[in-house]
C-alpha positions in Angstrom: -57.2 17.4 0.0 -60.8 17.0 0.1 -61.0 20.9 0.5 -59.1 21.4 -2.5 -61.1 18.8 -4.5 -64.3 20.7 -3.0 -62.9 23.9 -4.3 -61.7 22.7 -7.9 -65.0 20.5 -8.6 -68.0 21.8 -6.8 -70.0 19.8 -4.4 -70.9 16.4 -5.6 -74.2 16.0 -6.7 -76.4 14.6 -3.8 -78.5 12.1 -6.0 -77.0 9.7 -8.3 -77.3 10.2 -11.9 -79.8 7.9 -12.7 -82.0 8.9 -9.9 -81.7 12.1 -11.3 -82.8 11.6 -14.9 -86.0 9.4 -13.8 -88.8 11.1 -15.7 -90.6 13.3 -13.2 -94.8 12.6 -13.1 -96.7 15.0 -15.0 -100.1 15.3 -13.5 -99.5 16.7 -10.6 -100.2 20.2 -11.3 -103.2 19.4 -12.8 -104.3 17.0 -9.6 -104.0 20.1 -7.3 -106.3 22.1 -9.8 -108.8 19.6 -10.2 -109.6 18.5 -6.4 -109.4 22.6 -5.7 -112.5 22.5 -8.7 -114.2 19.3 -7.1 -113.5 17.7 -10.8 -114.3 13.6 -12.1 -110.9 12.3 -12.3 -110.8 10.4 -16.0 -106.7 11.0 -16.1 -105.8 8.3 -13.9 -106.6 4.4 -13.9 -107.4 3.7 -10.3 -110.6 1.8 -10.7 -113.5 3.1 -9.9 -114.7 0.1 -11.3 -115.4 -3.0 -11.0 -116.3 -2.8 -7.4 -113.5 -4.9 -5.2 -115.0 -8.3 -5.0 -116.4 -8.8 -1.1 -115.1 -12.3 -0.7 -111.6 -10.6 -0.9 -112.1 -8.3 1.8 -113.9 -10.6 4.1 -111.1 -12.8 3.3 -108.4 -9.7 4.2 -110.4 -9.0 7.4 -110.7 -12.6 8.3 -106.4 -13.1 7.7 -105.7 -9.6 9.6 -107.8 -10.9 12.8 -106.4 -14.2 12.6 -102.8 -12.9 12.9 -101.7 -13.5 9.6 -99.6 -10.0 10.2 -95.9 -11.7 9.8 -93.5 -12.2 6.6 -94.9 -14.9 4.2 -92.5 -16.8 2.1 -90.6 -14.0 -0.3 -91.6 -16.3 -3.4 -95.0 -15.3 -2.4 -98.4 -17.9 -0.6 -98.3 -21.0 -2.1 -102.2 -20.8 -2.7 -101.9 -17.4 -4.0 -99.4 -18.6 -6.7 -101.7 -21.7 -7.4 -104.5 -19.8 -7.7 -103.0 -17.3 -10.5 -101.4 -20.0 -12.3 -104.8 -21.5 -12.4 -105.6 -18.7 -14.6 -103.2 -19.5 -17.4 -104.2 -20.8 -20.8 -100.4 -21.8 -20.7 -99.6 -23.9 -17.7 -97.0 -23.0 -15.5 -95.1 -24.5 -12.3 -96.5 -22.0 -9.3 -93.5 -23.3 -7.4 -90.5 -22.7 -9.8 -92.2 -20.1 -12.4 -94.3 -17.4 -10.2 -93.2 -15.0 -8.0 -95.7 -12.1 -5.7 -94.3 -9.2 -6.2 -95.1 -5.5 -4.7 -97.5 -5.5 -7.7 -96.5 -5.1 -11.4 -94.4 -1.8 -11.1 -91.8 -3.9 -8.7 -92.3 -6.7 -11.1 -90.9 -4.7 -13.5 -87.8 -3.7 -12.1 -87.0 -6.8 -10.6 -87.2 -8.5 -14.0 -85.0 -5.1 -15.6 -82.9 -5.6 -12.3 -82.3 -9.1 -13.0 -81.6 -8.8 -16.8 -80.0 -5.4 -17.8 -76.7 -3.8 -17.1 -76.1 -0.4 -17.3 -75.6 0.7 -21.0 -77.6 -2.1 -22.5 -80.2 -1.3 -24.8 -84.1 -2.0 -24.0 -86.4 -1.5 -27.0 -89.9 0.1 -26.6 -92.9 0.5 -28.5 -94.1 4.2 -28.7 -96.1 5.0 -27.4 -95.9 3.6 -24.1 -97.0 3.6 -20.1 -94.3 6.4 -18.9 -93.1 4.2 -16.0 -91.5 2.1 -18.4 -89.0 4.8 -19.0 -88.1 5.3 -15.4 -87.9 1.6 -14.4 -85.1 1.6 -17.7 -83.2 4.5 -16.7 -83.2 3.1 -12.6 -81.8 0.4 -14.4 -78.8 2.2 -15.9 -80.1 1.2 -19.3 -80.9 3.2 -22.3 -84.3 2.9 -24.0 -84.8 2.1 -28.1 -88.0 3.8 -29.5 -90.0 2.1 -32.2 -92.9 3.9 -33.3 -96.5 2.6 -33.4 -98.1 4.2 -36.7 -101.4 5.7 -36.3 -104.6 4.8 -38.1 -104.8 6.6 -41.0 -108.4 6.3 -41.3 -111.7 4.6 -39.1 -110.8 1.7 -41.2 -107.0 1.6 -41.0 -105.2 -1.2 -39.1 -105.3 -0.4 -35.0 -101.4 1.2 -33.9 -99.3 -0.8 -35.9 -95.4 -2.0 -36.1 -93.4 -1.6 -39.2 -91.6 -4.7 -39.3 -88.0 -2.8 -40.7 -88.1 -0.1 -38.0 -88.6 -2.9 -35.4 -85.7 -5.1 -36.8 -83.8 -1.5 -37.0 -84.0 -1.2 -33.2 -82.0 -4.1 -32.3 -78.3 -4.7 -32.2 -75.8 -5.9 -30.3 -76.4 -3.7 -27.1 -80.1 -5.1 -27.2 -81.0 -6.9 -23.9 -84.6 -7.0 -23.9 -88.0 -5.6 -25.2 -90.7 -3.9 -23.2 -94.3 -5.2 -24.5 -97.6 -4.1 -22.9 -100.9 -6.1 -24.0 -103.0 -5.0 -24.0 -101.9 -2.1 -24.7 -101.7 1.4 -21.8 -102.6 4.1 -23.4 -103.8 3.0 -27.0 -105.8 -0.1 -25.6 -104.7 -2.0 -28.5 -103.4 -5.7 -28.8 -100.3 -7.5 -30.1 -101.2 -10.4 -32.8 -99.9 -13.7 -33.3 -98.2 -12.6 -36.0 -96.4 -9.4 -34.4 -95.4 -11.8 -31.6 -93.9 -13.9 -34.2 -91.9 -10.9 -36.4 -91.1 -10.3 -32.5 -89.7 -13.5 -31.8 -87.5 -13.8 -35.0 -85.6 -10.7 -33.6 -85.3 -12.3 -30.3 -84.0 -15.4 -31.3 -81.3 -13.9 -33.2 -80.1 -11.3 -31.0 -80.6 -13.2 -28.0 -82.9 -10.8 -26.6 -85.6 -11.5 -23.7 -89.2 -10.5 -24.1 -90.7 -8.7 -20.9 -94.4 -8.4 -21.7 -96.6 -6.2 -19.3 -99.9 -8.1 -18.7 -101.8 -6.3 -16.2 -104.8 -5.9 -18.4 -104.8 -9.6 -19.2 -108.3 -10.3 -17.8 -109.4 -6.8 -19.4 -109.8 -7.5 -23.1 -113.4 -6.7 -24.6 -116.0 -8.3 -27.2 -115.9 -12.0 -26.6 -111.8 -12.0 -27.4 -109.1 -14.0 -25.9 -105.5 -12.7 -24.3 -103.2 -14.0 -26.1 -100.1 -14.0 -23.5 -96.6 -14.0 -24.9 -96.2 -17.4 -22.6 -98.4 -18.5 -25.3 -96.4 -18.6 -28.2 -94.1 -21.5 -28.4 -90.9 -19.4 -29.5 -91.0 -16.9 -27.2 -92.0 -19.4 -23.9 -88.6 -20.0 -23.2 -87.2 -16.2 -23.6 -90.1 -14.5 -22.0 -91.1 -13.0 -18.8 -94.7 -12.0 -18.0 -96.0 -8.9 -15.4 -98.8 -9.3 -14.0 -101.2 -7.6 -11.3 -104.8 -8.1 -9.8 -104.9 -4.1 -9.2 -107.1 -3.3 -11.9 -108.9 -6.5 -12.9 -110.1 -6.8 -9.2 -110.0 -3.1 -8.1 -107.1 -3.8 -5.1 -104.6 -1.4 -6.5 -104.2 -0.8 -3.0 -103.0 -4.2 -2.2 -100.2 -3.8 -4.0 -100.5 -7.5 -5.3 -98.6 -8.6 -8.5 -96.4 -11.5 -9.9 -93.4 -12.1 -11.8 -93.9 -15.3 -14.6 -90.7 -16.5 -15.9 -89.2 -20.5 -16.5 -87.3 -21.9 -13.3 -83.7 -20.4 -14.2 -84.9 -16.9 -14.6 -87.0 -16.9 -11.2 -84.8 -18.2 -8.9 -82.9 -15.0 -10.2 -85.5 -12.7 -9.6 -86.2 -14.0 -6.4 -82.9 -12.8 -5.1 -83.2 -9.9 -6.6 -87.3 -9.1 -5.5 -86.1 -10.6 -1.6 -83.4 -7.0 -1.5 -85.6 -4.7 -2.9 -89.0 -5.6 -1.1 -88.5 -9.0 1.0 -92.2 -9.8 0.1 -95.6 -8.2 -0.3 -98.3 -8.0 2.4 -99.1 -11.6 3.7 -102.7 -11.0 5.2 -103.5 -9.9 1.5 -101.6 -12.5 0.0 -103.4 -15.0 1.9 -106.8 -13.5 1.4 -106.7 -13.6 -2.1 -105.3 -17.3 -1.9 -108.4 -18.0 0.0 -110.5 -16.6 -2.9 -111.7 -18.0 -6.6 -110.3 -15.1 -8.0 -111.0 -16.2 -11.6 -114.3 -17.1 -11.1 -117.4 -16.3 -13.4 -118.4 -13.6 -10.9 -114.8 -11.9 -10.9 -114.8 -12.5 -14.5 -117.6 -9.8 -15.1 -114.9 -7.5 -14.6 -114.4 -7.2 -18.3 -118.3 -7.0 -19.4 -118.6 -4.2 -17.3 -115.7 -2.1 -18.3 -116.8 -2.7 -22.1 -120.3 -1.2 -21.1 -118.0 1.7 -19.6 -115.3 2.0 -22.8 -118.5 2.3 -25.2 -120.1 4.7 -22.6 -116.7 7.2 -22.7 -116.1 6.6 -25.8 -119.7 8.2 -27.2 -118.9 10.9 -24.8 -115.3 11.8 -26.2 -116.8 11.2 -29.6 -119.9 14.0 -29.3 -116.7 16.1 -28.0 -115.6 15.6 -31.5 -112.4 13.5 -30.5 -111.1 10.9 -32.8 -109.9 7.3 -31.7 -109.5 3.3 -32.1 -111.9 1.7 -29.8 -110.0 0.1 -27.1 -109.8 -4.0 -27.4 -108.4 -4.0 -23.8 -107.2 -2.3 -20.8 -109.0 0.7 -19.2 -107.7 4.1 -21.7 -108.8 5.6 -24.5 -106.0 7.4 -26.3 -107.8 10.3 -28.1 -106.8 12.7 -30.6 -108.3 16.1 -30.3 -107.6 17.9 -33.7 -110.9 17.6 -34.5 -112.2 19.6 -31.9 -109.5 22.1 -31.2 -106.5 23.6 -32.3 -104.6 23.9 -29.1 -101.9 21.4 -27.8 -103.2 18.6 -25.3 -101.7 20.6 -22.4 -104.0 23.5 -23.0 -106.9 21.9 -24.1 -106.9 19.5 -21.2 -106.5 22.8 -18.9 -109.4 24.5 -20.6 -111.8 21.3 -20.5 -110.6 21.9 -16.8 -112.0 25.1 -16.0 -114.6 24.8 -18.2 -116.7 21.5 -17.2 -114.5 20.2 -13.8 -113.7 17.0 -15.6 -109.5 16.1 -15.7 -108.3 14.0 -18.9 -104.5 13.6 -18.9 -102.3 15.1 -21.9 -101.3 12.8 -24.2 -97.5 13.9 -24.5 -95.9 11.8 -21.2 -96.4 8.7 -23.6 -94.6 9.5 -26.5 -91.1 10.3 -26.9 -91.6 12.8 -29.0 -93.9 15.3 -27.4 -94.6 17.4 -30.5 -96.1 13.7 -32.2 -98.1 13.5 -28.4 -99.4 17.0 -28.3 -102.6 15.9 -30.2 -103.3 13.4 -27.9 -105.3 13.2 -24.5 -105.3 9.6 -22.2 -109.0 8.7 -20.8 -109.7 6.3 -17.8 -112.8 4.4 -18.3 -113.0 2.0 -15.6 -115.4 4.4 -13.7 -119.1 3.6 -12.6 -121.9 4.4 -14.2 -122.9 7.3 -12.1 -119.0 8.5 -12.6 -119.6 8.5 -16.7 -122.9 9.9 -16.2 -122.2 13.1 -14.2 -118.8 13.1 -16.7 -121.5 13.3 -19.7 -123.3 15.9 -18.3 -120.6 18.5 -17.6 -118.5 17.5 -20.6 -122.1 17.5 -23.3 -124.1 20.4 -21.8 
């Protein structure tokens, strides 16, 4: 029987379906190219900078030696979960609303995990970080686009929602909404006022609000986050990701968090125990051991302003036109006014020419013939970085 079935069907696909349509990465091509040239890597946002506070890896060394090499507590240290939610302008219950998570990418499939079902819909703001479309479609879900307009001018509004095409997106198959503030790639942030157009549409299609954070402690010229934890009408139908990967240069660690009120947590929790158990408790404990929001570690963001206005005179003299990033660590560039070729090419040629990588601008769109004028730049270099990136990019 099985023969027969063989013979009628075909072999069964080894991979599931979803598995299968998971976006595949789109740089590596172009990685393999550059490190054959020897080229400054401004495509990708590992930091370069800040540098990773020493207290933390004294404090990583100090755990590992002390034998701190076991399981911690799946919920995550209790000092490491004080310590974050000692960052909050909104307080929250480290015990019963903060979970450590394999940092934010697992954060965001645990909360997808926990609140999707396969054929639900999951709106998105375009463009976007491209992850967010795989962690959907591991999901089973099925994303809904709404487009960010572009400035039409160096005095337009920054990437902005049109209220109808946002209340367009949701219906009845809506589950929840993808934010990310500030913002990866456009570096832009959500006001009080889009949170509250936002919330209207949450509140009356019962949809939750999962707002991607990671650049929280990242936002430039004397501003403040605003978290969606701290409007009132979303608090209760929100969950917030959140990472110390680029605001303290640990990427490496692997260290974020999951912010959610008691009922939703104790869900993820179950869910972030099968898919990871825990993240790594000698670095958990280290950064419990450290102020990690201190005015030292807060720095962070000075710095990387010095480093945004330092790229973005570069990309400017390249004759590339943008909004100057309010958070984050990209600059999302458009290049038609300095060529006529697609990002793809363009970021090839710049390439060859001056051994500098910038990544092409269509993964974060889904439309790629809208993203083909774009290229993605990763400030959060050192000065030296931006300096020898000057010279080969400006001869």
């Amino acid at each position: 029987m099985t023969g027969e079935a063989g013979a009628r069907g075909g072999r069964r696909a080894a991979v599931s379906g979803r598995a299968a349509r998971i976006p595949r990465g789109n740089l590596a091509e172009l990685f393999v190219l550059a490190r054959e040239r020897g080229a400054i890597d401004l495509a990708v946002g590992t930091p370069g900078a800040p540098e990773t506070p020493r207290p933390l890896v004294e404090e990583a060394v100090r755990a590992l030696r002390g034998g701190a090499n076991q399981y911690e507590f799946p919920q995550g240290g209790a000092d490491v979960r004080r310590r974050i939610a000692e960052s909050f302008t909104t307080p929250a219950d480290p015990d019963t609303e903060l979970t450590i998570t394999v940092g934010g990418t697992e954060a965001l499939c645990v909360a997808l995990f926990s609140l999707v079902d396969p054929g639900d819909e999951v709106v998105v703001l375009d463009p976007y970080y491209e992850n967010f479309l795989g962690a959907i479609e591991l999901a089973g879900a099925r994303p809904r686009f709404v487009r960010l307009h572009e400035p039409a001018g160096p005095h337009a509004p920054d990437w902005r929602l049109d209220p109808d095409e946002l209340a367009a997106a949701f219906g009845p198959a809506t589950r929840a909404i993808i934010l990310n503030t500030p913002a990866n790639p456009t570096g832009q942030t959500l006001t009080a006022e889009d949170f509250e157009l936002i919330a209207a549409l949450c509140e009356r299609w019962d949809v939750t609000v999962i707002a991607d954070e990671v650049y929280a402690n990242l936002v430039f010229d004397g501003r403040a986050h605003l978290s969606v934890a701290d409007v009132p009408s979303l608090r209760d139908r929100s969950v917030v990701v959140g990472s110390l990967s680029k605001s303290h240069a640990i990427s490496g660690w692997r260290l974020g968090f999951l912010r959610a009120r008691p009922e939703l947590t104790a869900v993820f929790r179950r869910v972030h125990e099968i898919t990871t158990n825990g993240a790594a408790a000698p670095l958990q404990l280290a950064a419990g051991l450290t102020d990690l929001f201190d005015a030292g570690s807060l720095t962070a963001a000075k710095e990387l302003a010095r480093a945004r206005d330092e790229a973005a005179d570069i990309l400017s003299r390249m004759g590339l036109t943008f909004r100057t990033p309010r958070g984050g660590c990209f600059i999302l560039a458009d290049i038609r006014g300095a060529t006529d070729e697609d990002c793809r090419t363009y970021v090839r040629r710049v390439l060859e020419e001056s051994a500098v990588l910038l990544a092409p601008g269509t993964p974060f769109f889904a439309d790629e013939q809208r993203g083909r004028h774009y290229v993605r730049v990763a400030f959060n270099r050192s000065p030296q970085v931006l300096a020898d990136a000057r010279r080969r990019l400006l001869p």
